[in-house]
C-alpha positions in Angstrom: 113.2 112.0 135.4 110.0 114.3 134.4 110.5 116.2 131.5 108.6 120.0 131.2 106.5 119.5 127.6 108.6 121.8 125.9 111.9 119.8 126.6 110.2 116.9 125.1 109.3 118.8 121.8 113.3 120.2 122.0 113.9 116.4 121.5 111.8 115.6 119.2 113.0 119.0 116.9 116.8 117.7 117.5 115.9 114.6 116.6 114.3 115.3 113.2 116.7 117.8 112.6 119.4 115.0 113.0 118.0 112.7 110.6 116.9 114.5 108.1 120.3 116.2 107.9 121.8 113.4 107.9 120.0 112.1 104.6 120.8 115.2 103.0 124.2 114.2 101.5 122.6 110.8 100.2 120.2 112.7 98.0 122.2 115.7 96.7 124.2 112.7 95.5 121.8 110.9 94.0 120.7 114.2 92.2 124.1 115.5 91.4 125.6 112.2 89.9 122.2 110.5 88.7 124.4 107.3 89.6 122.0 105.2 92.0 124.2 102.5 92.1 124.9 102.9 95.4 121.0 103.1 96.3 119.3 99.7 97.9 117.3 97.7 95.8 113.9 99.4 94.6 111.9 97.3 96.8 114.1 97.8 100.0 113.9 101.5 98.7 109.8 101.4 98.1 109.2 100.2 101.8 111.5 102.8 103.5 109.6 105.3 101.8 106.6 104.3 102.2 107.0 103.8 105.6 108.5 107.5 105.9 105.1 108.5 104.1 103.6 106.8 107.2 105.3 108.1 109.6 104.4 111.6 108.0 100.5 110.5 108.3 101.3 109.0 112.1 102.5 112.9 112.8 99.7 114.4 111.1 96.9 112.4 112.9 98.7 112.8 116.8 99.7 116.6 115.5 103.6 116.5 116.6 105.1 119.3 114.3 108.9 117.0 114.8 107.0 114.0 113.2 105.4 116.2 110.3 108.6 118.5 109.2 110.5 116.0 109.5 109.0 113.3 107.8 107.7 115.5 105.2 111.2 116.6 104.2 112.6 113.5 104.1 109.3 112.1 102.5 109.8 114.1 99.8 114.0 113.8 99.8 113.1 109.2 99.2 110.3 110.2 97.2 112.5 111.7 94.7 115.2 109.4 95.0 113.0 106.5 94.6 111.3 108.1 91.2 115.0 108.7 89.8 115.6 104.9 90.7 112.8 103.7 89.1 113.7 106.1 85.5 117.0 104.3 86.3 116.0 100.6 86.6 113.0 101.2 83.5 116.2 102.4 81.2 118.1 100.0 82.0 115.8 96.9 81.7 115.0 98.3 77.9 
C-alpha cells in the first residue's frame, strides 16, 4: 500500500492527537488533587520525560510538525507533573 504524503502526516496528526489526549486526564489530576501518589516513581517519571523531551528534539531536527506539537504538549504536561513530584517527594523526605 503507497500512501500520498499528506495521508501520512493525517496519521501522524491522529496519532499525536491520540496520545496527548489521552494524558490529559493524568495531569488535570495531578494538578487538581496535588495527590501524586498514583504517579510512578520519580526516576521511572524522570526517564519518560526526558525521553518525551527527546522525542520533541527528534521532531525538531527531521521538522515533522506531529512529532513537535505533540511532544511539546505533552513535554510540557510530564514536565510539570514531574516538578510537582519532586515538591512532593522533597516535603515529604523533610
Amino acid at each position: 500500500m503507497t500512501l500520498e504524503p499528506h495521508h501520512i502526516e493525517i496519521v501522524g496528526y491522529c496519532a499525536a492527537f491520540l496520545t496527548t489526549v489521552a494524558f490529559l486526564p493524568q495531569a488535570i489530576q495531578s494538578w487538581r488533587a496535588k495527590d501524586l501518589s498514583g504517579i510512578s516513581p520519580l526516576g521511572m517519571y524522570s526517564l519518560f520525560t526526558t525521553g518525551v523531551g527527546l522525542w520533541l528534539v527528534y521532531g525538531l531536527i527531521i521538522e515533522k510538525w506531529p512529532l513537535i506539537l505533540a511532544n511539546a504538549l505533552t513535554f510540557a504536561l510530564a514536565l510539570s507533573i514531574l516538578l510537582l513530584k519532586l515538591r512532593h517527594t522533597s516535603k515529604h523526605q523533610k
